[in-house]
N, C-alpha and C positions, 0 to 999 in steps of 0.2 A: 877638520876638513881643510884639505888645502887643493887648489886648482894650478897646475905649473904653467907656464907658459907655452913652449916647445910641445910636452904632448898634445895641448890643446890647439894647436894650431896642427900640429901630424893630424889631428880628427877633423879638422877642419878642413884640411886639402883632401882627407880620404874622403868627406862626403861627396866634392864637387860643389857645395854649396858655397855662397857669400858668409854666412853665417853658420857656428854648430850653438845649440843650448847644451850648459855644462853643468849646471846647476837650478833647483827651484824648491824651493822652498816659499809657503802661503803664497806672497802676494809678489815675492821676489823670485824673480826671473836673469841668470848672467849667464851671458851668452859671450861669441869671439867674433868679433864681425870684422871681413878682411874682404872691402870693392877690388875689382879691379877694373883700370882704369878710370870709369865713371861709378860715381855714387849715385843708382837708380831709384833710392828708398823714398817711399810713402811717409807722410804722417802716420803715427800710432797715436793708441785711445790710453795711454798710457803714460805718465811722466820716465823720463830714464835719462841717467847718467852715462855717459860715457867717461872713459880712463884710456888715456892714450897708451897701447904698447908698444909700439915702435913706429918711426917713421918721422912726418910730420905733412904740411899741409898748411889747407883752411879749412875753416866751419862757419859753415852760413844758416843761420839760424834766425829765422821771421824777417830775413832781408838785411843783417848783418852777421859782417863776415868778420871773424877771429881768426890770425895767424896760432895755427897749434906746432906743439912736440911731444918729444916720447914720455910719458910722464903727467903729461896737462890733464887735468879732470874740464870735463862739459858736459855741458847741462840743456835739455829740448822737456819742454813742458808737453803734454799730452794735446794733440793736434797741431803743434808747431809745424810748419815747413822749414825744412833742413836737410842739411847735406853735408858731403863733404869734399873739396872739389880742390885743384891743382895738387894730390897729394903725394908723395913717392912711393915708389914701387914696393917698399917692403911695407906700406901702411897696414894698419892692424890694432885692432881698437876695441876693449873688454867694453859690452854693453852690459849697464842692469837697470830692468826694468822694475818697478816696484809702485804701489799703492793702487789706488779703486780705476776704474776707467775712467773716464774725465780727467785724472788727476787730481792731485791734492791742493788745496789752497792754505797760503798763511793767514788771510782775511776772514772778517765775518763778514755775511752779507749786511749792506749797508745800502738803505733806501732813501734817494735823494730826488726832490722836487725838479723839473726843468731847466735846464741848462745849455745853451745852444751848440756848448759842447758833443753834447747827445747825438745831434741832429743824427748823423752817418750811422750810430748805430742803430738809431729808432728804423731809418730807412733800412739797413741792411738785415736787422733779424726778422722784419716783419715779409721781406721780400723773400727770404728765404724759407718761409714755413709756407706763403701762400703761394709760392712759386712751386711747391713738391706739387701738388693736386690741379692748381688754376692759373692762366693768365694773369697777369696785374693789369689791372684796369685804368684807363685814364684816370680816374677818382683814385685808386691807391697811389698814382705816382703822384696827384698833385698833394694829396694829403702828407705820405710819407716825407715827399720833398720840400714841404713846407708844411710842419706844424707848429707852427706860432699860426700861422694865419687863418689854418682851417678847424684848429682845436682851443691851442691858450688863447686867441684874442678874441673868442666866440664867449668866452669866460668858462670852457673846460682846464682839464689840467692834464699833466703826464708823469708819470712815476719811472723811474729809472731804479733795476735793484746792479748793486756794482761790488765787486769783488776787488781787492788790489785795486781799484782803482779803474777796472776794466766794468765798462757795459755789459752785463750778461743778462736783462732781464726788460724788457720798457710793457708799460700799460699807460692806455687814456682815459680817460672822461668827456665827455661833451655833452653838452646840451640837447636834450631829446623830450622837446614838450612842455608842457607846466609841470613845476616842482618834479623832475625827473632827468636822470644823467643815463647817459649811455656808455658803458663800456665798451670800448673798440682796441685795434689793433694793439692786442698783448702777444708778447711773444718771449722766449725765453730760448738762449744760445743753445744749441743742440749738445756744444760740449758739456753744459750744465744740471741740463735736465736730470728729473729723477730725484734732486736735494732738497725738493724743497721751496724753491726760488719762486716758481710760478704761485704756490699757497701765499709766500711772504707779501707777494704784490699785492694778492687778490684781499687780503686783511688791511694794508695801509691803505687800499685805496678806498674799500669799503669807509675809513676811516675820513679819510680826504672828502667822501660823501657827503659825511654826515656835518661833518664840518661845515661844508657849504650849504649846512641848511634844507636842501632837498627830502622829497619822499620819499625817495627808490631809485633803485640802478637794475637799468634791464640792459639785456645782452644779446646778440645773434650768434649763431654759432653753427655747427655740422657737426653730428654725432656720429660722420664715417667719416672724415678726414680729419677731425679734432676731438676726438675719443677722450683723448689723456684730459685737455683742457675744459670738456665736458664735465670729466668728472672728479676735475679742483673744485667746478661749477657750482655741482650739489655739495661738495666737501663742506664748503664756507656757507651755504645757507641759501644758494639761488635755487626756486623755484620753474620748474618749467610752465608755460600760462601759452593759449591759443597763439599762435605766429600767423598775422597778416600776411598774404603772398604778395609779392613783387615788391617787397624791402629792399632785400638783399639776394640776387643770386645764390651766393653759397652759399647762403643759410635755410636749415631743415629744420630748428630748433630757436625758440624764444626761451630766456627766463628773465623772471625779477626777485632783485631783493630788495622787500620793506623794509625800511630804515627805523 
């Protein structure tokens, strides 16, 4: 199989598109992507290489910019922000897209205790899942924006799962009663979901529980705007049991799990 340059780009002007796909095969996708003058592209759910064909430029890629030429291989991880931008006129650049949505990782997931490093992403993944369905409430910003003081110095905890390095995952614990923890604000990065990561929390934190000596870990939840996390819920062993009204707003749903 071979893809020439020169025809691939005659099918590229014949569409009128920015782009033609030339190639696919399973999970791999090589296409011929040729902006002109602005590069107006989206993030994709997809890792892809680009291969310079002609021209040159820059690439900006999560807020840095690489001088490119005709030749240079680049690289945009799946959900990157990136572009391509002051580039000449004959610019023109082999895309191929390959592996699962989210993308691929070289990392295993890796589960780390508190870090105040954390902080930004505890607040940013949990803003963003409760922010699809509901306002953030006084109480979620002072919490998110400060938990040392509203969770670990209460003598709860916080579970971070991390990939490379990257935040993709945080779950709490606090104090809810005699011999009893409450799991609160888990959330897990939208590019990750689906692998796994939210199960991984809900086991070491179970774990973190029992550790601490406690009876049980009970939860609040909505089994229509939190369906998926619902049912990590039952996965790991949590029981649904009567819900008190006026706990929680959002929540439609209590469980616990005996320790």
């Amino acid at each position: 199989m071979k893809i020439a340059y020169q025809p691939s780009l005659a099918a590229l002007e014949k569409s009128g598109n920015k782009f033609v796909e030339l190639f696919r095969h399973g999970s791999l996708s090589v296409e011929l992507y040729r902006p002109i003058v602005l590069d107006l592209q989206t993030p994709h759910d997809r890792d892809e290489i680009y291969v310079v064909a002609s021209g040159s430029g820059h690439y900006e890629c999560n807020g840095k910019i690489t001088e490119f030429n005709a030749g240079d291989v680049l690289f945009a991880p799946a959900f990157a922000k990136h572009r391509f931008v002051g580039f000449s006129d004959d610019f023109a650049t082999w895309v191929f897209f390959y592996g699962p949505k989210g993308g691929e990782t070289n990392g295993e997931v890796q589960i780390k205790t508190w870090d105040p490093a954390f902080r930004e992403a505890f607040f940013r993944l949990n803003k963003a899942w409760i922010e699809v369905d509901y306002d953030l409430e006084p109480l979620d910003i002072a919490v998110l924006s400060n938990p040392e003081e509203h969770i670990i110095d209460k003598g709860g905890s916080i579970l971070s799962a991390l990939i490379d390095d990257e935040v993709v995952g945080v779950v709490g614990l606090r104090p809810f009663g005699d011999n009893c923890l409450e799991l609160t604000k888990m959330a897990v990065d939208e590019r990750w979901r689906g692998r796994g990561i939210g199960e991984k929390l809900m086991y070491a934190v179970l774990d973190a529980a029992r550790e601490s000596g406690v009876d049980k870990v009970v939860l609040f939840s909505n089994t229509n705007t939190s369906a998926t996390a619902v049912r990590i819920y039952h996965k790991v062993g949590f029981k649904e049991i009567p819900l008190q009204p006026g706990i929680y707003q959002r929540a439609n749903i209590k469980m616990e799990y005996l320790l």
